[in-house]
Every structure is written in C-alpha cells, then in structure tokens.
DOROKE-381065 format. One record per residue (C-alpha): residue number from 0; y, z, x. Coordinates in Angstrom, 1 decimal. Last residue first. Layout:
% DOROKE-381065
(NUM, (Y, Z, X))
...
***
This chain:
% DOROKE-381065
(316, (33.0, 136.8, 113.7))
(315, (31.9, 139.6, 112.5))
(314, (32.0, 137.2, 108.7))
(313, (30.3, 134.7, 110.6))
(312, (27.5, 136.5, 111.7))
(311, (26.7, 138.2, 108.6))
(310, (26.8, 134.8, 106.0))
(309, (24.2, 133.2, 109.1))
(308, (25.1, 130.6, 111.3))
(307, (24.8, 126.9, 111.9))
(306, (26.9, 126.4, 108.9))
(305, (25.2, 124.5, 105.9))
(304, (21.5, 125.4, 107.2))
(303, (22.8, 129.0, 108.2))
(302, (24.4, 129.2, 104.3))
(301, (21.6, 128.0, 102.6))
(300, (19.3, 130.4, 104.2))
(299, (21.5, 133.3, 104.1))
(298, (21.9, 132.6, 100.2))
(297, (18.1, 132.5, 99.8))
(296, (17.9, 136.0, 102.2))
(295, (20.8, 137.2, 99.9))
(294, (18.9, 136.7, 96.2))
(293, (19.1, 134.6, 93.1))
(292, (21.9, 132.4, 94.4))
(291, (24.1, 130.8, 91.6))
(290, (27.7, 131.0, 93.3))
(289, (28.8, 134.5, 92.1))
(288, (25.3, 135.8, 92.6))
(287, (25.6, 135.2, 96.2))
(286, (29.0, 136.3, 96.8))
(285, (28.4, 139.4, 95.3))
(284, (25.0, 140.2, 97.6))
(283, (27.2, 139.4, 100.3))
(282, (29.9, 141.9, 99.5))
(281, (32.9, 141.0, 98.5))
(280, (36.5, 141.1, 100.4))
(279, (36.2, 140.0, 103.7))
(278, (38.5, 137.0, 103.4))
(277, (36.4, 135.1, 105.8))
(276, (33.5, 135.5, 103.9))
(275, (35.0, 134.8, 100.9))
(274, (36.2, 131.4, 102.3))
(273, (32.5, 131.0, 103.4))
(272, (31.5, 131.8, 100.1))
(271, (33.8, 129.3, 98.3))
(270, (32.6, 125.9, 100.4))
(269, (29.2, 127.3, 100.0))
(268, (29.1, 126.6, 96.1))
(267, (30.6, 123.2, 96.6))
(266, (28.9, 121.9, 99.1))
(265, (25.8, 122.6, 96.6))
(264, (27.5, 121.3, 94.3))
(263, (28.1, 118.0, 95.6))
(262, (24.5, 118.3, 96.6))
(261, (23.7, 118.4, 92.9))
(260, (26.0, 115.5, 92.0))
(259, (24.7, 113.2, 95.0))
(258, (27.2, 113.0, 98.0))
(257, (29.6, 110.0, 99.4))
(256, (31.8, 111.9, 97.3))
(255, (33.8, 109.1, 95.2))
(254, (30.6, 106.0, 95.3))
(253, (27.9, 108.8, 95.5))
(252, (28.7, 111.1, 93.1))
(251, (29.5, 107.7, 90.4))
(250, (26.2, 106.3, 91.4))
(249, (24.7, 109.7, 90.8))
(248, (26.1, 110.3, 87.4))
(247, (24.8, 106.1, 86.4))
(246, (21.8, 107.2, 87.1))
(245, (21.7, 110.3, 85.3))
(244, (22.9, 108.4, 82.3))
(243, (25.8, 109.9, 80.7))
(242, (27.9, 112.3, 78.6))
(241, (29.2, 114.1, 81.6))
(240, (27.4, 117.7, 79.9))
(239, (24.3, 115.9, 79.4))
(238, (24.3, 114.1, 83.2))
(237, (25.1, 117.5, 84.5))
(236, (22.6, 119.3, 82.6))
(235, (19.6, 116.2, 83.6))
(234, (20.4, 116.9, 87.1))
(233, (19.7, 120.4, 87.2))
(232, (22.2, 122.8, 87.4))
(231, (20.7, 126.9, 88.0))
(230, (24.5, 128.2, 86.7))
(229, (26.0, 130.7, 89.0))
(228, (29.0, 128.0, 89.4))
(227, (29.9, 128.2, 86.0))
(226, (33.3, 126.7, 84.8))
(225, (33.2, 125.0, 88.3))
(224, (30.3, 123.0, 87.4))
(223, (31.1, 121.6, 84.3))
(222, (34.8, 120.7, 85.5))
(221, (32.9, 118.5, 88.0))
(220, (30.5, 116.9, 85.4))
(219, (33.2, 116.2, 83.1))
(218, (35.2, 115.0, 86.0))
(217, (32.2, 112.7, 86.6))
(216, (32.0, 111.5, 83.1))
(215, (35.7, 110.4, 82.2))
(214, (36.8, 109.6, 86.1))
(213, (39.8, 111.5, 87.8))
(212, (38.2, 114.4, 88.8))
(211, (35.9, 112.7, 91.1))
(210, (38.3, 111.3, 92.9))
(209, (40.2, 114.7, 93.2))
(208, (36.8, 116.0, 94.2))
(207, (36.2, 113.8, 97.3))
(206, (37.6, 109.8, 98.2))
(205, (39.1, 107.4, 96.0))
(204, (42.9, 107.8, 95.4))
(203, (43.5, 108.6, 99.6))
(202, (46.5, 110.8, 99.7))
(201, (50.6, 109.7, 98.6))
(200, (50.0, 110.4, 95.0))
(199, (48.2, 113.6, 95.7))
(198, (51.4, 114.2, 97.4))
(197, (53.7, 113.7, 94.9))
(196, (51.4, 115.6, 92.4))
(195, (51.9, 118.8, 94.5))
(194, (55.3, 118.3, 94.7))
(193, (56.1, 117.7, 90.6))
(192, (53.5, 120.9, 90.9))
(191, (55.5, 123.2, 92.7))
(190, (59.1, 121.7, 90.6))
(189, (57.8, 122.8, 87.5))
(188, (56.5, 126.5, 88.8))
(187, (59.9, 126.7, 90.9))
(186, (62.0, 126.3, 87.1))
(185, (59.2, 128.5, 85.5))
(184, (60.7, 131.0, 88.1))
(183, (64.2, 131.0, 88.3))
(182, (64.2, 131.1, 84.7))
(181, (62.3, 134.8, 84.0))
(180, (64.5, 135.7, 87.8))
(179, (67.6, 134.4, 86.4))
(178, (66.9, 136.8, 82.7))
(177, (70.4, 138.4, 83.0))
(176, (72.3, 137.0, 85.7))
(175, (71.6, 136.7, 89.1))
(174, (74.5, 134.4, 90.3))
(173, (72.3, 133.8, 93.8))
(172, (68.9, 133.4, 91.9))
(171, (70.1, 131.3, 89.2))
(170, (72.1, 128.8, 91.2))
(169, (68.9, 128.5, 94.0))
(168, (67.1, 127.6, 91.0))
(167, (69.5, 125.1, 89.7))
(166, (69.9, 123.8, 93.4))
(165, (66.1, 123.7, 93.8))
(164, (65.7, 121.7, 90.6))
(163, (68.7, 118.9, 91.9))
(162, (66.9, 118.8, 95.1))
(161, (63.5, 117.8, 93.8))
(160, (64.8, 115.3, 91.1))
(159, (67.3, 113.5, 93.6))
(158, (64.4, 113.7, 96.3))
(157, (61.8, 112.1, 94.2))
(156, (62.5, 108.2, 95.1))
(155, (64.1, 108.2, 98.0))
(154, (61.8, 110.8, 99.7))
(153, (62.9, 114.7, 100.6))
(152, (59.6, 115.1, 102.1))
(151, (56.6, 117.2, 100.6))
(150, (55.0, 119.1, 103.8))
(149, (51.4, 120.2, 102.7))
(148, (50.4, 122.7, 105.5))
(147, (46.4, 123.9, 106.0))
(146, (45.1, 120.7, 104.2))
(145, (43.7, 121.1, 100.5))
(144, (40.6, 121.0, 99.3))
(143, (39.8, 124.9, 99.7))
(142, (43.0, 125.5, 97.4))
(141, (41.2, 123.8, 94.8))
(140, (38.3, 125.2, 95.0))
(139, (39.9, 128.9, 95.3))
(138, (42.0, 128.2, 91.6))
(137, (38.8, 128.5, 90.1))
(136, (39.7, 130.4, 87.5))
(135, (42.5, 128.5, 86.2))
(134, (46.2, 129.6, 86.6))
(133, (47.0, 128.2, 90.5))
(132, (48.7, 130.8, 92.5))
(131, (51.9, 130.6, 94.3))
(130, (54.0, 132.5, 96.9))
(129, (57.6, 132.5, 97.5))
(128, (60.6, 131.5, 100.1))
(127, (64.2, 129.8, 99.0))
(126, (65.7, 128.9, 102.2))
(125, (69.2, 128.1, 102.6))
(124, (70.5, 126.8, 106.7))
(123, (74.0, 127.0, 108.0))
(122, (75.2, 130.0, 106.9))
(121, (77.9, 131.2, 109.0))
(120, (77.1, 134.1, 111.4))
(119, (77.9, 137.8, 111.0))
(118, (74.6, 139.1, 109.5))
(117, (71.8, 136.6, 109.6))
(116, (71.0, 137.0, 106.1))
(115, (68.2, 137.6, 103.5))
(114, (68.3, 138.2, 99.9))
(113, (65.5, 139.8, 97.6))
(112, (65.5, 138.1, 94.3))
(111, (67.2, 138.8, 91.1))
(110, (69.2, 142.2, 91.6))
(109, (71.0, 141.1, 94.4))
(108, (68.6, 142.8, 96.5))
(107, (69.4, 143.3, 100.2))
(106, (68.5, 141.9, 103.4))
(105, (69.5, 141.8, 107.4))
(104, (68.0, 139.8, 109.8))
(103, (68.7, 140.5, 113.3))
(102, (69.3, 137.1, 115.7))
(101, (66.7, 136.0, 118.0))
(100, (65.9, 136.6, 121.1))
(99, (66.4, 134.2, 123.9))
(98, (70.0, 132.9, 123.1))
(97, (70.8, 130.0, 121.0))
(96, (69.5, 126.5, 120.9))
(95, (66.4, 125.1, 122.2))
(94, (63.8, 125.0, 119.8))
(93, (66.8, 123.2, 116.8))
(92, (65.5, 123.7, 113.7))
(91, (66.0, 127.3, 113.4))
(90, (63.0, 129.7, 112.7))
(89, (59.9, 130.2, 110.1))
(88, (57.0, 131.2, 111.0))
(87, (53.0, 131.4, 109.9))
(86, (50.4, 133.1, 109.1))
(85, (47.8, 131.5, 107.0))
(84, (47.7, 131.5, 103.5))
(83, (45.3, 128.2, 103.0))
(82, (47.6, 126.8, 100.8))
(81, (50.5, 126.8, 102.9))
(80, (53.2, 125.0, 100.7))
(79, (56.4, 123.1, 102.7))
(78, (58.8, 121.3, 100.0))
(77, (61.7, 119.2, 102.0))
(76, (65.6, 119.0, 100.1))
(75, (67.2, 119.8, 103.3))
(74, (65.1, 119.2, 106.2))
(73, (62.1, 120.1, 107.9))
(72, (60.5, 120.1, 111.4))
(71, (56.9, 121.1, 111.6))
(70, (55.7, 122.5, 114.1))
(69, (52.4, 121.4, 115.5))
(68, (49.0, 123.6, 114.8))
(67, (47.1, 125.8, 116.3))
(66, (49.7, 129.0, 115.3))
(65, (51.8, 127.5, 112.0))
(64, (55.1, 127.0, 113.1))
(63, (57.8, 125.9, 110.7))
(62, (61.0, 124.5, 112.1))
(61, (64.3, 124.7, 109.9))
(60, (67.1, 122.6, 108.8))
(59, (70.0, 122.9, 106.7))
(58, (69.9, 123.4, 102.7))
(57, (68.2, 123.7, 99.9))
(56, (65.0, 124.0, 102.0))
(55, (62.3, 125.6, 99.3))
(54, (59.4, 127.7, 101.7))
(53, (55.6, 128.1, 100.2))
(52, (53.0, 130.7, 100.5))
(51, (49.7, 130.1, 98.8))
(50, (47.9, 132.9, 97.5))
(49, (44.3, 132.9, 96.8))
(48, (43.6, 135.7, 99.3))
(47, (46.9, 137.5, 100.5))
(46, (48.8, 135.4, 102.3))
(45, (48.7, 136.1, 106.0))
(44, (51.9, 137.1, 107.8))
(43, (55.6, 135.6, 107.6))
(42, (57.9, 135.9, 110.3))
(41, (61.5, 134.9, 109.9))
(40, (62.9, 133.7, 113.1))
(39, (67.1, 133.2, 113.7))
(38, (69.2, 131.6, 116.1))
(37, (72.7, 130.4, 114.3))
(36, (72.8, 130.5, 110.8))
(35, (70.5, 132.3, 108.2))
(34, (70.8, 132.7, 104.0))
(33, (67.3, 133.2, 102.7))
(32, (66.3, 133.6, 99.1))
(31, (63.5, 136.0, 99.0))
(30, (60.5, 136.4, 96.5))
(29, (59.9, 134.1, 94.5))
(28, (56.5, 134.8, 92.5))
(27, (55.0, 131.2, 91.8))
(26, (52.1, 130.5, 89.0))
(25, (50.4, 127.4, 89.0))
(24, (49.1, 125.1, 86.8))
(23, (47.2, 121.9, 88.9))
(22, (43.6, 122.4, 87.7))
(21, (44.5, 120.9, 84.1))
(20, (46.5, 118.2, 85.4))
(19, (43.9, 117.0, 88.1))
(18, (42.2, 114.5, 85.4))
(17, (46.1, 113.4, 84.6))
(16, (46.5, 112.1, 87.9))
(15, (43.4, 110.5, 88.5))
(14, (43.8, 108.4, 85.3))
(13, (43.5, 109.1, 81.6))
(12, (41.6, 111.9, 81.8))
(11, (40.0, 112.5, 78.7))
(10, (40.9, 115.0, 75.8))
(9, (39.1, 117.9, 76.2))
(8, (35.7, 119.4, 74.6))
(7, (34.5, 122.9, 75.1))
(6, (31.8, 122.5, 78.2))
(5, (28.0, 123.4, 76.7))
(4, (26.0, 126.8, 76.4))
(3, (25.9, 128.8, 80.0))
(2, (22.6, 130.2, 81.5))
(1, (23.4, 132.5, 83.9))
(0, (20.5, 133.2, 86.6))
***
C-alpha cells in the first residue's frame, strides 16, 4: 500500500465552522436562468457524479419533486442544492392550477447563460439553475454526508444578504455584458457556501465528521485520512499526525462519531466505494486500491460485512 510522509501544516480551526472552511470551496457552472408563468415543469435528470445540482428562487414560487421523497415548496429568496445528484423536477407552486399538461418551454442564449421561458405568459416565477462541485479532492465525502435535498430558507436574518447576491447575479446574467458569466459565477460560488454554512449552522454541532472536523487534533486526524485514504492507518499514525495521545484520539472518535478513529475510517473508506458502485464508473479492482484494499476478495469481504451484500451484487442491482 501507499505510504504517505506527514500532513502539510495549517492554521487551526478555530471552531466547527472554520474546521469545514477548507472542505467547503466549491465551484458552480450556471447554466439557465429561468423565466416561467402560468403551468410549467422543468425536468432535470441525474447529475453527473460529484455534481450537485442547485435551483436560485429570485422570484415566485415553485415545487420541487424529488421521486421518494415530499415536494418541497419554495419561495422567493430560498436556496435548494441536491448533493446527491438525483433526478429531480421543478414545476409551479401551486399542484392544482392550470391545465393538465404543461406549458412548452422555449430557450435561447443571451449570450451569458442559457434562458428559458414559458412563451406567451407573464413571468411570474425566476429561477436561476446550476451545478456545483466542491474544489478539494475529496469533494465525494463530503457530499456523501449530506442529506439528499438541503432547502436554505429565506430566514430573517440571512435573507437580505442571500437575496440581494441573487439579484446582482440574476442582474449580470440577464444584461449579459462583457465578463457577466466570469462575475455571475464567483458571485453564486460566494453565495453556495454562505448557504451551505447556514445550514451547518442550523444541524446538530456535535455529532459525525463535521464534529470531528471542528476540533484541533481530531480534524487533523480526519483531514489525515482523506488526503490518503489507500494509506494502511494504524492508530499510532493517526495519533502522530493529530498531535496526540492515542487515548485521548479515541476519546475524541468516540465522543463526536460514536466510532473509534480506525473504524471511522473504515466507514469511511466504504462509504465512497459504495457511491462508486452505484455510479458505475470504476472497476472494482480500482475502487479497492483507491480506498487502501490490497486485493478484491478483501474488499468484497469488507464490503458484504458493511452491507449485507457483495461490491458485484449491488452494483447489478
């Protein structure tokens, strides 16, 4: 297996917050700004793998509908982000209004962004719609912690900042002048991760990896393990490389994860190759290697004690 040298020093987390910072760059590609009234639907399929589609409402209302779960009603200023990619719709707010089929969408390119319109019929809901990626390597674990929709409300106390970014964005886009899209964009990537620190804020501060990541020598442990997941760990590594006791290591595992560091990683490592799996993109003799196992059958093993099945049956499945 790998054998990696040590971590490059960083400056310490301050708080949970400020652990995550470093993991929470992300890169968004906006791709169509979206101008409907009346009855209208606007399919969106599967993300491709480690992209996260989200939907900016600068306007109106809309419903999104994610298939096995409720819809989701959301209103002007609201951030919805689908980190897990899944297919999903978008359609008027109201279920029961309009005829049975929908209205035709039209589109053109402005030459900034792709725009779409319900030809005919007064705007009464804007959409901003785009994809994001998170900058570090291991962009995957992150995404793999996160719920299939995060909805970001409007709240008192971050919808002025919110709305007033998605205006200036929506301003750029729509006037399309030279260098919109360049702005446009770093404008979304600020606003992405103002939303996805808002809702860290409002989820449990002391449970899983964002726990983790938010004390000195267990997010130095963490950020250990993801820089080099086909590393063969021991204990003793992880305690060098958090600057601490392996005692106190597994106290702080157990108190935030409810799991000792090395299972933590284990859990870890098979977390990511059963999202591979599912994407159907490597083989299972990459996946293995990529996550630290020295052969399939040992990977197979892990996997059916972890899942019930083995890597094979779950990917035909």
């Amino acid at each position: 297996m790998n054998k990696r040298g040590m971590i490059e020093s960083r400056s310490e987390p301050d708080d949970a917050l400020s652990g995550l910072a470093p993991l929470l760059r992300v890169r968004p590609e906006l791709e169509s700004l979206c101008l409907f009234g009346a009855y209208w639907a606007a399919p969106h399929g599967p993300a491709a793998t480690g992209w996260a589609p989200f939907h900016l409402v600068i306007r109106g209302t809309c419903r999104l509908e994610v298939a096995g779960l409720p819809a989701v009603v959301l209103q002007a200023g609201d951030i919805a982000i689908l980190p897990h990619g899944d297919a999903h719709t978008t359609r008027n707010g109201n279920e029961t209004r309009g005829p049975a089929k929908p209205a035709d969408l039209q589109s053109h390119h402005n030459g900034a962004i792709l725009v779409k319109t319900t030809a005919g019929v007064e705007t009464e809901t804007e959409l901003i719609c785009g994809r994001l990626r998170f900058e570090q390597p291991h962009e995957h674990l992150i995404l793999a912690t996160l719920p299939p929709v995060i909805v970001v409300p409007a709240e008192k106390e971050a919808s002025a900042g919110f709305h007033h970014l998605m205006l200036t964005i929506r301003e750029e886009l729509e006037v399309a002048r030279p260098g919109a899209p360049a702005i446009a964009s770093d404008l979304a990537s600020a606003l992405l991760v103002m939303a996805l620190r808002a809702h860290f804020e409002r989820e449990p501060a002391d449970q899983g990896l964002f726990a983790l990541l938010g004390q000195r020598q267990s997010a130095r442990a963490v950020a250990a393990m993801l820089g080099a997941l086909d590393r063969d760990w021991t204990l003793d590594d992880l305690a060098q490389q958090a600057g601490t006791s392996r005692a106190t290591l597994v106290r702080l595992f157990q108190k935030s994860a409810g799991l000792a560091p090395l299972a933590f990683l284990t859990e870890l490592r098979l977390g990511l190759a059963r999202r591979k799996l599912l994407a159907g993109n490597d083989t299972l003799a990459q996946i293995a290697a990529e996550i630290g196992y020295q052969s399939e059958s040992a990977f197979s093993r892990a996997f059916q004690r972890r899942y019930g099945q083995r890597p094979g049956e779950m990917r035909r499945g």
